[in-house]
C-alpha positions as CSV (number, residue, x, y, z in Angstrom):
1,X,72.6,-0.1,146.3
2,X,76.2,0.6,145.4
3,X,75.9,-2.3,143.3
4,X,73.2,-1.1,141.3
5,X,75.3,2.0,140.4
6,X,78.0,0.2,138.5
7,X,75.5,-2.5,136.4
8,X,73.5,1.1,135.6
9,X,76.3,3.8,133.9
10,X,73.4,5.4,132.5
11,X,71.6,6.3,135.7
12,X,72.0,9.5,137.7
13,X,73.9,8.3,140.5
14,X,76.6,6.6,138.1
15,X,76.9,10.1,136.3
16,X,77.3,11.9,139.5
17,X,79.9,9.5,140.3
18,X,82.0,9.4,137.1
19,X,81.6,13.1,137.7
20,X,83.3,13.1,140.4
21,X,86.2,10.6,139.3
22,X,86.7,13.4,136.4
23,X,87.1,15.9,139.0
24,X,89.6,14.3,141.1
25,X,91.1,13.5,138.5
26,X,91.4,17.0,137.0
27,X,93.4,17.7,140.1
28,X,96.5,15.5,138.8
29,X,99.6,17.3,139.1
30,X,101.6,15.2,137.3
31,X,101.7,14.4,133.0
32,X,103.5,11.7,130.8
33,X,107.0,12.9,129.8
34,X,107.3,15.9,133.2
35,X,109.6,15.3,135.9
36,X,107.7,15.1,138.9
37,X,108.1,14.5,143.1
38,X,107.5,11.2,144.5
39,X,107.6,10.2,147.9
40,X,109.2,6.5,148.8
41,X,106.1,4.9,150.9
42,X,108.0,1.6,151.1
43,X,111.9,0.0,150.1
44,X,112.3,-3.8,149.4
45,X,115.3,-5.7,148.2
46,X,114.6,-5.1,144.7
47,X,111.8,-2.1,144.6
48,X,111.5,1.1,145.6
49,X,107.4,2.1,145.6
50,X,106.9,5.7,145.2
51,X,104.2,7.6,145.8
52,X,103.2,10.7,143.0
53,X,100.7,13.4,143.6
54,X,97.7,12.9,141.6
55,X,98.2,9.2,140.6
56,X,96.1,6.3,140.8
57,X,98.8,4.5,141.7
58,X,102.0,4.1,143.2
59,X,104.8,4.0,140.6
60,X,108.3,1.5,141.4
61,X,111.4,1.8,140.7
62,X,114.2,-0.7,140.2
63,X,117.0,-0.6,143.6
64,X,119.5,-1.6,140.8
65,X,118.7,1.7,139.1
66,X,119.3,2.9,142.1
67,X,122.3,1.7,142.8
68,X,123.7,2.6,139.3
69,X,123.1,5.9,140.0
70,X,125.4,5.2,143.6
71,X,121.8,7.0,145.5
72,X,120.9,3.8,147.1
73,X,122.1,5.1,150.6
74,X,119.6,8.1,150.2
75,X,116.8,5.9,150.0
76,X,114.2,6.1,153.1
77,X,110.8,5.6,153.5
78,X,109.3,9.6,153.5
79,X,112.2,10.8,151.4
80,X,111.6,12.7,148.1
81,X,113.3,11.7,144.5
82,X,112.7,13.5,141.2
83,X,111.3,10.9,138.5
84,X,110.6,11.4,134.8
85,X,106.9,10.3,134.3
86,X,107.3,7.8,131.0
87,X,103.3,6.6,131.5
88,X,100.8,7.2,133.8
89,X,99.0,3.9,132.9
90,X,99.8,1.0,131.4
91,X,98.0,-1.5,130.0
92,X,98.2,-3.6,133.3
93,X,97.0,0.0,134.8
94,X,101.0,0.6,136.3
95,X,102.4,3.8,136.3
96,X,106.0,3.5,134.9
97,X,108.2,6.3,136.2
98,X,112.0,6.4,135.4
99,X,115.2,8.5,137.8
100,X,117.6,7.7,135.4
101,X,115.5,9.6,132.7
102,X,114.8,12.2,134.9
103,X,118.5,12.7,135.7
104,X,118.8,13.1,132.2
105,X,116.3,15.1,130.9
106,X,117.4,17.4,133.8
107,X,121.2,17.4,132.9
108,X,120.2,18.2,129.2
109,X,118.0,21.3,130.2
110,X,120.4,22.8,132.7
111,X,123.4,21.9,129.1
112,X,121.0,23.4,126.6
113,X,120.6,26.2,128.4
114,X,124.3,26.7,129.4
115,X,125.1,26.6,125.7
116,X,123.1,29.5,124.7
117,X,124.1,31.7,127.6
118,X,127.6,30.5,126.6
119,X,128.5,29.4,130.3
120,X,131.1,27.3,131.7
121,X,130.2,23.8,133.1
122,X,132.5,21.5,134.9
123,X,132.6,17.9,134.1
124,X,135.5,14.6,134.3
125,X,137.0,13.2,131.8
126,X,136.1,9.6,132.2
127,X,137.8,7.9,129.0
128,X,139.3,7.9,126.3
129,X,138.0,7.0,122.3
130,X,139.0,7.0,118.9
131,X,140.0,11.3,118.2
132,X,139.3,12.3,121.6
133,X,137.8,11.2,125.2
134,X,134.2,11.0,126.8
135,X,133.3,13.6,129.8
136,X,130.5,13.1,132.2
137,X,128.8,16.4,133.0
138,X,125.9,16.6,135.1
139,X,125.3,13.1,134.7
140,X,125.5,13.0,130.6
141,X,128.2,11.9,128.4
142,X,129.7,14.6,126.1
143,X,132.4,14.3,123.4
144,X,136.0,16.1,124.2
145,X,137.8,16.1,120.8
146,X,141.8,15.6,121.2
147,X,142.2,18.9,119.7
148,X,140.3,20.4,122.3
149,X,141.7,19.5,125.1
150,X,144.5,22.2,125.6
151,X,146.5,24.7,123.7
152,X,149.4,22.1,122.5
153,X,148.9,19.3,121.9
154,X,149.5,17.0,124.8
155,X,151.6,13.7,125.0
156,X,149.2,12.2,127.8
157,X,146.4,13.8,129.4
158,X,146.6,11.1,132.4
159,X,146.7,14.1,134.6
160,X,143.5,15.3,133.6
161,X,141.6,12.1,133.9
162,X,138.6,12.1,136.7
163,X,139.7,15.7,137.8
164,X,136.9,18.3,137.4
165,X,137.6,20.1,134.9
166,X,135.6,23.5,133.4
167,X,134.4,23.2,129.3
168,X,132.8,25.2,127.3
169,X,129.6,23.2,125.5
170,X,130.5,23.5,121.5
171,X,127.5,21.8,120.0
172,X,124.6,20.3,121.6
173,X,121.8,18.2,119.5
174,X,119.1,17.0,121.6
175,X,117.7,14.7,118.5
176,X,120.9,12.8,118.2
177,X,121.8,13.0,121.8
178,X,124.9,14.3,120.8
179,X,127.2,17.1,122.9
180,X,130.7,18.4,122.1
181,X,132.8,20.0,124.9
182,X,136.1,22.2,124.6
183,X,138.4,22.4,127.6
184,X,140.5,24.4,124.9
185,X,138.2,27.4,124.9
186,X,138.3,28.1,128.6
187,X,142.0,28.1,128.4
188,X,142.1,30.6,125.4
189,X,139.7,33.0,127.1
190,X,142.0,32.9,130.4
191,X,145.0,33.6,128.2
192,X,143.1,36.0,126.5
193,X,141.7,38.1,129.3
194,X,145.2,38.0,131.1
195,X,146.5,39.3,127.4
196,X,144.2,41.8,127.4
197,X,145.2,43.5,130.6
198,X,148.8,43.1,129.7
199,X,148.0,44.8,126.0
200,X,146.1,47.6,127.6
201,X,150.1,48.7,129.2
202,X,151.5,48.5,125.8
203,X,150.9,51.6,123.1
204,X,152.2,51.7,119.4
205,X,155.7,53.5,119.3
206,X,156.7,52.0,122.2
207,X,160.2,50.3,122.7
208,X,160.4,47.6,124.6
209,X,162.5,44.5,125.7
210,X,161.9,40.9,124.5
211,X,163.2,37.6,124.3
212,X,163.6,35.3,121.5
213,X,161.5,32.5,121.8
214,X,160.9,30.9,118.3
215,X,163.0,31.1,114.9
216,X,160.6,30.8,111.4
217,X,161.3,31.1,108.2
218,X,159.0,33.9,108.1
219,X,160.2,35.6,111.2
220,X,160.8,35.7,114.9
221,X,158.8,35.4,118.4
222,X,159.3,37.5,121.1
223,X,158.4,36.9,124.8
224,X,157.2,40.3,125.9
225,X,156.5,40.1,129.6
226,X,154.2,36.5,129.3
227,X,152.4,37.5,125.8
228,X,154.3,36.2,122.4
229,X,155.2,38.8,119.8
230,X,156.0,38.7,116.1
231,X,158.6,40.3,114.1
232,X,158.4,39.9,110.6
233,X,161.4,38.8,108.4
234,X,161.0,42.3,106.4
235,X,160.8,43.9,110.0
236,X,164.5,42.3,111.3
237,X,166.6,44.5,109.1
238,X,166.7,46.9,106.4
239,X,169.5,44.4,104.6
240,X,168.0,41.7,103.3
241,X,168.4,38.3,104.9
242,X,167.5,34.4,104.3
243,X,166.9,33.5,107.4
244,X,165.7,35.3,110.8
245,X,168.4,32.7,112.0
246,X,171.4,35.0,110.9
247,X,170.5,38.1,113.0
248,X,168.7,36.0,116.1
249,X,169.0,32.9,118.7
250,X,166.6,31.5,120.8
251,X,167.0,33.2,124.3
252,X,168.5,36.4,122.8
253,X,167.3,39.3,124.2
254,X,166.8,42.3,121.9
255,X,165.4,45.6,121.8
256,X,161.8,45.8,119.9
257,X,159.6,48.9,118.6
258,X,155.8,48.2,118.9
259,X,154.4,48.8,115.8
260,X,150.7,47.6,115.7
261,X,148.7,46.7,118.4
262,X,145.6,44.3,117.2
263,X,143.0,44.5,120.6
264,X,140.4,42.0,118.7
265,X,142.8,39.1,118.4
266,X,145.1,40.1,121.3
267,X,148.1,40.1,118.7
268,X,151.1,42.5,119.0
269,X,153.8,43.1,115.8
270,X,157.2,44.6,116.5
271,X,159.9,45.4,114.3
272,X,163.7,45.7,115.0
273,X,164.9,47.6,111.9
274,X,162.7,50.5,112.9
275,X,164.7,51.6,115.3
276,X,167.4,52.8,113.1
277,X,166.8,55.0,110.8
278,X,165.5,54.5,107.2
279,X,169.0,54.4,104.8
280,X,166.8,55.5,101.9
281,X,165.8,58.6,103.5
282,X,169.1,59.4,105.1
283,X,172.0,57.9,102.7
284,X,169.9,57.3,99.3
285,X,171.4,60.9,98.0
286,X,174.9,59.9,98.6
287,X,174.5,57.5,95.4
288,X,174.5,59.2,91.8
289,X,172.4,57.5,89.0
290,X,175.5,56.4,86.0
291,X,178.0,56.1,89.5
292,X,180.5,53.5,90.0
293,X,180.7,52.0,93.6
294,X,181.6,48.5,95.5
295,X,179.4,46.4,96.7
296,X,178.8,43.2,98.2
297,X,177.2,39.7,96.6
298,X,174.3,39.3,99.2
299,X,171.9,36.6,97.6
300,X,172.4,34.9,94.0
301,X,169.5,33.9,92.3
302,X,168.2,32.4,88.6
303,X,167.0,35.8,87.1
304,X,170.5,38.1,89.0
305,X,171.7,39.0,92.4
306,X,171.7,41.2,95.1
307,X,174.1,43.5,95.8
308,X,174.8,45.5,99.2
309,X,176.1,48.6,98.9
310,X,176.0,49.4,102.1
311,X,173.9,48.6,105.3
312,X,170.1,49.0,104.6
313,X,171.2,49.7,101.1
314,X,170.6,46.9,98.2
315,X,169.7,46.9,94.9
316,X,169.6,44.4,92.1
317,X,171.9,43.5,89.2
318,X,170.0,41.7,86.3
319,X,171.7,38.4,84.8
320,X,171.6,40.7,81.4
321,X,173.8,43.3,83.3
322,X,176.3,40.8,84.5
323,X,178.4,40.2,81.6
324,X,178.6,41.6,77.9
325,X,179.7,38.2,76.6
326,X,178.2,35.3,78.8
327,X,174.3,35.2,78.0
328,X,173.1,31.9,78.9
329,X,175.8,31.3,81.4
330,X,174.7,30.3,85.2
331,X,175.0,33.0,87.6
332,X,176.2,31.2,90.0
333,X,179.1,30.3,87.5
334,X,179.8,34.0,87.2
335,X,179.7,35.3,91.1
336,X,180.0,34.3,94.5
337,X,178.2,35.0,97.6
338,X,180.4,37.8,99.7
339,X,182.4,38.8,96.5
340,X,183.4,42.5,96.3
341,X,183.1,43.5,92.8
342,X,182.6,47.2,91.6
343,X,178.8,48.5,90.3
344,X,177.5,50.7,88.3
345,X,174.0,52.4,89.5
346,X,171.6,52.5,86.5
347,X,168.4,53.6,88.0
348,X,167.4,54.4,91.8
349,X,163.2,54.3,92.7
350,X,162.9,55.6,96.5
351,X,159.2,54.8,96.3
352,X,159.4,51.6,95.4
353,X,163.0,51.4,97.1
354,X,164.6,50.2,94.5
355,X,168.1,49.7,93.1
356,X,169.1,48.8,89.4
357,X,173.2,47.7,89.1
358,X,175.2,46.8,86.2
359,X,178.5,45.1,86.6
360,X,179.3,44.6,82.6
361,X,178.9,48.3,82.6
362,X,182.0,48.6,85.0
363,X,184.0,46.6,82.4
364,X,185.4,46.8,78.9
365,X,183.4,46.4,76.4
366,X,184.8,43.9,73.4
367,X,181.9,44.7,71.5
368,X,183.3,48.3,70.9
369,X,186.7,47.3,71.3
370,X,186.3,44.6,68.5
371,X,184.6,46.9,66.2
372,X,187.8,49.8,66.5
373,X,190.3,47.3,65.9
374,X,189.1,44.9,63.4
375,X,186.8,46.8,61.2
376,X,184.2,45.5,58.4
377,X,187.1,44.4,55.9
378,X,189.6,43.5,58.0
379,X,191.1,40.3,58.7
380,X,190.5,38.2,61.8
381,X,191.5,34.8,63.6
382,X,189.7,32.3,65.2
383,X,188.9,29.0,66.3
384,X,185.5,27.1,65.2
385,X,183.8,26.3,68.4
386,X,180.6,24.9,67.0
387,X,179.2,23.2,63.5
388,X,175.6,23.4,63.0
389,X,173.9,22.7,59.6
390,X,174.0,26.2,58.6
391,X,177.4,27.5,59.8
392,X,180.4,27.6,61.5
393,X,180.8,29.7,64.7
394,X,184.3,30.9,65.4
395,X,185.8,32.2,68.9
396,X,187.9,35.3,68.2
397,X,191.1,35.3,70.3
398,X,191.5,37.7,73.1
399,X,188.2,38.9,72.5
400,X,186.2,35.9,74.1
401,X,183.6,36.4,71.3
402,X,181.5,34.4,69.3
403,X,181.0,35.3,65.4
404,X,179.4,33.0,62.7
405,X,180.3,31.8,59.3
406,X,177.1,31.3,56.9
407,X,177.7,28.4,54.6
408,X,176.9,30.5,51.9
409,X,180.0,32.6,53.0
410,X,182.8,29.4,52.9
411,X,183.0,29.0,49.1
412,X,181.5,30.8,46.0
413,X,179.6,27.8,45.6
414,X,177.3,28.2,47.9
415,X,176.6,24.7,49.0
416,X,176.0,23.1,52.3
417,X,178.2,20.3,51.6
418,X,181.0,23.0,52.1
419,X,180.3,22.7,56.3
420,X,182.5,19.0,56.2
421,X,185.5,20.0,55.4
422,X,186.1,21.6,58.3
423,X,186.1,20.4,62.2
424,X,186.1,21.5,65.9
425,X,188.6,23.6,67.2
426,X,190.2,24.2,63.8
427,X,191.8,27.7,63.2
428,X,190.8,29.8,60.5
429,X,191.3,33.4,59.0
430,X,188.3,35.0,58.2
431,X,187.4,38.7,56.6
432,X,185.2,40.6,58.9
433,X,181.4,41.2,57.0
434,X,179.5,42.7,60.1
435,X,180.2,43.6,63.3
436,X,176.7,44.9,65.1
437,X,176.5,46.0,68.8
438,X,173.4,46.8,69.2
439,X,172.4,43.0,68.5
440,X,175.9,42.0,69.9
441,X,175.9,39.9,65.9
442,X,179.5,39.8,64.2
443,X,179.3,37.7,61.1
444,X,182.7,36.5,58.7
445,X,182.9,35.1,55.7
446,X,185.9,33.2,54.1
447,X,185.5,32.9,50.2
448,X,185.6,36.7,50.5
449,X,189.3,36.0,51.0
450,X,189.7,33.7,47.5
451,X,189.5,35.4,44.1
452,X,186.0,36.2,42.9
453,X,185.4,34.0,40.0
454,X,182.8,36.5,38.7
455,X,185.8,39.0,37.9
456,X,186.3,36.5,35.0
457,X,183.7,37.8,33.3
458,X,183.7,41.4,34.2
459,X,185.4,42.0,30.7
460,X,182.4,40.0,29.1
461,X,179.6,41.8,30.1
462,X,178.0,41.5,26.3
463,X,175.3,38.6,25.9
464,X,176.2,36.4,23.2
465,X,179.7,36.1,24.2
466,X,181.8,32.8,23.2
467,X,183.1,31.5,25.8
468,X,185.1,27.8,26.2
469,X,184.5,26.1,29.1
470,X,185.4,22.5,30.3
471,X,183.2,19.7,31.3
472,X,183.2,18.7,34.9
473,X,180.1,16.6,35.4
474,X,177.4,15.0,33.1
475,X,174.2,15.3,35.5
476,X,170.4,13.8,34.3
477,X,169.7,17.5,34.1
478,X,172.1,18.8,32.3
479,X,176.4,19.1,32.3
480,X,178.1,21.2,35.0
481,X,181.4,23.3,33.4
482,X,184.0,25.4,34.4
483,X,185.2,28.2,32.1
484,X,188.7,27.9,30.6
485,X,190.5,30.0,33.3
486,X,188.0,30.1,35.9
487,X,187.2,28.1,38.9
488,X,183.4,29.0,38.7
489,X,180.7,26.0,38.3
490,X,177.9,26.7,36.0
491,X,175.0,24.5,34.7
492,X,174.1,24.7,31.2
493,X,170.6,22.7,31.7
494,X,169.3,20.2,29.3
495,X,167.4,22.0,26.7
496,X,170.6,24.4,26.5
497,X,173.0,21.7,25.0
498,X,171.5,21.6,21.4
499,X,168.9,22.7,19.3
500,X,167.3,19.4,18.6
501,X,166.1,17.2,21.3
502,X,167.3,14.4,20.0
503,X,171.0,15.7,20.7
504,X,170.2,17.0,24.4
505,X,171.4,14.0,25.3
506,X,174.0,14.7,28.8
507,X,175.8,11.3,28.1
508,X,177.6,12.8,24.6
509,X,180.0,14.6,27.0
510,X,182.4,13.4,29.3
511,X,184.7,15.1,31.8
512,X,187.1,17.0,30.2
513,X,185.2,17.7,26.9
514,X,186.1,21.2,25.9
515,X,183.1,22.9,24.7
516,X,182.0,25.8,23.1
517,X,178.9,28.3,24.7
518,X,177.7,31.5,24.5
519,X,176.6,34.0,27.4
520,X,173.3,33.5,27.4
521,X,172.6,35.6,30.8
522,X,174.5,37.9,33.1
523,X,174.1,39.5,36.5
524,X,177.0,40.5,38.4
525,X,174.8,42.0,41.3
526,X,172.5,39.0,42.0
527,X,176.0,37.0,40.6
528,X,174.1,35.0,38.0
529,X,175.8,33.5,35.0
530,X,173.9,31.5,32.3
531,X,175.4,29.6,29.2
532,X,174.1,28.0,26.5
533,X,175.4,25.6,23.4
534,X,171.9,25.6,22.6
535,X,172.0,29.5,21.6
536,X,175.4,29.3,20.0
537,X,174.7,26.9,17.5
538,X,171.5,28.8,16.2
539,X,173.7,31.9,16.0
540,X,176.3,30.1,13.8
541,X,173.1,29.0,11.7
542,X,171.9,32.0,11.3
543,X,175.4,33.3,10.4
544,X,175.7,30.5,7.9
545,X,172.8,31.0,6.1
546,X,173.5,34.9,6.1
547,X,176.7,34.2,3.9
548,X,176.3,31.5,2.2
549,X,172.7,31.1,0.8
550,X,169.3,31.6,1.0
551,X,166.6,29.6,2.2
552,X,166.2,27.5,-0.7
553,X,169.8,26.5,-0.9
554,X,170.3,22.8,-0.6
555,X,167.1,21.6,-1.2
556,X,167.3,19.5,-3.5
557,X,169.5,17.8,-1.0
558,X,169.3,15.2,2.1
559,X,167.9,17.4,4.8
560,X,167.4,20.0,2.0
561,X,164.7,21.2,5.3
562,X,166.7,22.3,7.8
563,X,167.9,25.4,6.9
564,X,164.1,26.7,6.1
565,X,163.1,25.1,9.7
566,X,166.0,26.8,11.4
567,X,165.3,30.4,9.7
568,X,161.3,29.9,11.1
569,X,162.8,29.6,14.3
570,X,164.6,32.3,14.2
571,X,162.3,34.3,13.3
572,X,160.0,33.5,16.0
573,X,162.9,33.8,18.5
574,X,163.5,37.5,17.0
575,X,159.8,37.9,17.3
């Protein structure tokens, strides 16, 4: 009979049956991938056979599984485990459970949900890795990062290891299996909270006593009562310092005045300086703007330096207000730190607290004292401290000032070449030109000293004037004289030496030639002097023909032309 049911499927008894398998099996209580109940129905050296509500069949686990996770002296026949259900049949019709995964599975749940709540969870550090150590908590492996692991960084953390320990779950990715731990933010919210009652005692305004307990270069920190303290470098003093180090040391103990209180990020700012009074609200009015006073080098820097002129009390004198002389001098070639040295206040700014000194103010000035005893005109002496290709600069005795010498102002010549004949520390006299304090300019000039050899012709002011002069130099433009008498230069140019161009030849005169010219140009303002042979010889033509004949006259003799050519000339000159 029972036979006949399973060769039939398709007859009503079969159908009732498999009806009845459904149902039974409806009543399951376990799925693939839960965590379900077993109960051990039997232990053998190497299995454990458990049995699950609503399975077919008993499911096994390996003792060496077991024994890994150190539960193997739990195990008794009728005793209940937790199991992770990976399949609830195989292909051989097994049912393949897993503790290890259940353990797991578990432990992440209870992490996941601790790291949204943001709760605490205590684990071991077990070992340690490349940037930080491995924790076991609640049977998983998390990441501790070495910065995490305290406040400070720690030398060893041997102490720590396989101690239970409370962290704070960072990051948690269930895809990569991946957890991050900090031990670091349990021990800043325990500092925190005991901050926080110890800040809630404390109100702004309130003076208290604290201990030094580190030096920066931006300031100090103060141990007040367990909780650390700042005191800015502006906050130390109303002088200006360098260095916190010159007003503290560590241990010190020193008066502080609360000043902000910062609840959020349990940070407390004190000040020392404020609890003196303010010298620009109290003292400021005992200084005059254009008053002279002493003071103190306090700091030198690039651009000037600061000055104390009393405590609390500083201002700043520029490098331009140091000296009335030395410009591109260092300052630190000028002053010293801790000089005494007497000021002169040029401007005071109480809002911006604020101080403008001048020191070359408190001194004579040789600008002005130059100026009233060596006038434009007057003689001066000197020493050249510097050639450049444009002039000579010359150091006036007693004055420490600089003045120049334009090349055009050695000789009357005007030339360049005039800069070599003189050298380095050679004295010289020279006739004061300009003297300018606004630009702090004084220029000299030395032919001014020599005769003017333009006053040679001051009594031949008429064009056309005869003049002899003496040949100094044949050049390929033309020949460079000197008037009889006078040690001017002139060039008469090429097309100035004769009237045909077949006699401007330079090389008909040598040095020494006495010659003949007329003033062809003259400009004593702009001192320009012009000669020509060219223009004297067509006046003596002209003159020649006037007296003794016409224009025909000669012309029936060699070069019986040149008279007529020369008159055409003339006339077109007079045109």
């Amino acid at each position: 009979m029972e036979e006949n049911i399973y060769k039939d499927l398709s007859s009503p008894k079969s159908k009732e049956f498999e009806k009845l398998l459904n149902i039974e099996f409806s009543k399951s209580q376990i799925s693939e991938g839960e965590i379900a109940d077993g109960t051990i129905t039997k232990i053998t050296n190497k299995l454990v056979f458990l049995e699950l509500p609503g399975a077919k069949s008993e499911g096994t686990l390996d003792i060496s599984e077991m024994k890994l996770l150190k539960e193997e002296g739990e195990l008794k026949v009728g005793a209940k485990i937790s199991v992770l259900v990976v399949k609830l049949e195989d292909k051989k019709g097994d049912l393949i459970i897993s503790r290890e995964k259940a353990r797991k599975l578990k432990s992440w749940k209870q992490l996941e949900k601790a790291f949204e709540n943001k709760e605490e969870v205590t684990g071991m550090i077990v070992s340690k890795i490349k940037g930080g150590f491995i924790c076991e908590i609640q049977s998983s492996l998390c990441f501790l990062p070495g910065s995490q692991v305290d406040l400070k960084p720690l030398k060893s953390v041997q102490h720590l290891m396989r101690q239970p320990q409370k962290f704070m779950i960072v990051k948690c990715d269930k895809i990569r299996g991946n957890i991050v731990v900090s031990r670091r933010a349990i021990l800043e919210n325990m500092k925190n909270a005991s901050k926080g009652e110890v800040l809630s005692k404390f109100n702004e305004g309130d003076i208290v006593d604290g201990t030094v307990k580190g030096i920066t270069d931006y300031g100090v920190f103060f141990d007040l009562n367990g909780i650390d303290c700042m005191t800015h470098i502006n906050e130390c003093s109303w002088s200006r310092i360098g260095h916190p180090e010159e007003l503290f040391t560590i241990g010190q103990k020193q008066k502080l005045k609360i000043i902000k209180i910062d609840t959020e990020n349990k940070k407390i700012s004190t000040s020392v300086k404020m609890l003196t009074p303010d010298p620009f609200e109290t003292k400021i009015n005992d200084y005059k703007v254009g008053g002279t006073y002493p003071a103190t080098v306090m700091k030198i820097t690039d651009y000037g330096v600061f000055l104390s002129l009393e405590e609390g009390l500083e201002g700043l004198c520029h490098s331009s207000e140091l000296s009335h002389t030395k410009k591109n001098i260092s300052v630190k070639k000028l002053l010293s730190l801790s000089q005494k040295l007497e000021v002169m206040i040029m401007e005071i700014d109480v809002k911006k607290r604020r101080i403008s000194l001048s020191y070359k103010n408190t001194q004579p000035n040789p600008w002005k004292k130059f100026e009233k005893e060596f006038p434009v005109g007057s003689k001066v002496e000197g020493t050249i401290k510097n050639i450049t290709e444009f002039a000579l600069f010359v150091s006036i005795k007693d004055f420490n000032l600089d003045a120049m010498v334009h090349y055009k102002d050695i000789s009357y010549e005007e030339s360049e070449e005039d800069l070599k004949k003189y050298k380095k520390d050679d004295p010289i006299t020279a006739k004061v030109l300009e003297c300018n304090q606004g630009n702090e300019k004084i220029r000299l000039g030395l032919k001014q000293l020599l005769p003017d050899p333009l006053d040679y012709f001051k009594d031949k002011k008429k064009k056309k004037d005869i003049i002899t002069v003496i040949v100094l130099e044949a050049l390929d433009n033309g020949i460079k004289v000197a008037p009889d008498g006078c040690p001017m230069k002139i060039l008469i140019k090429k097309n100035q030496i004769a009237i045909d161009k077949e006699d401007q030849r330079t090389s008909r005169y040598n040095k020494g030639d006495r010659v003949d010219c007329m003033l062809q140009d003259l400009d004593l303002k702009k001192r320009k002097v012009s000669l020509s042979i060219k223009m004297l010889e067509e006046e003596q033509t002209k003159e020649a023909i006037k007296r003794y004949g016409s224009v025909d006259s000669g012309r029936s003799l060699p070069f019986s032309d040149l008279p007529k050519t020369l008159m055409k000339k003339s006339k077109k000159e007079e045109k």
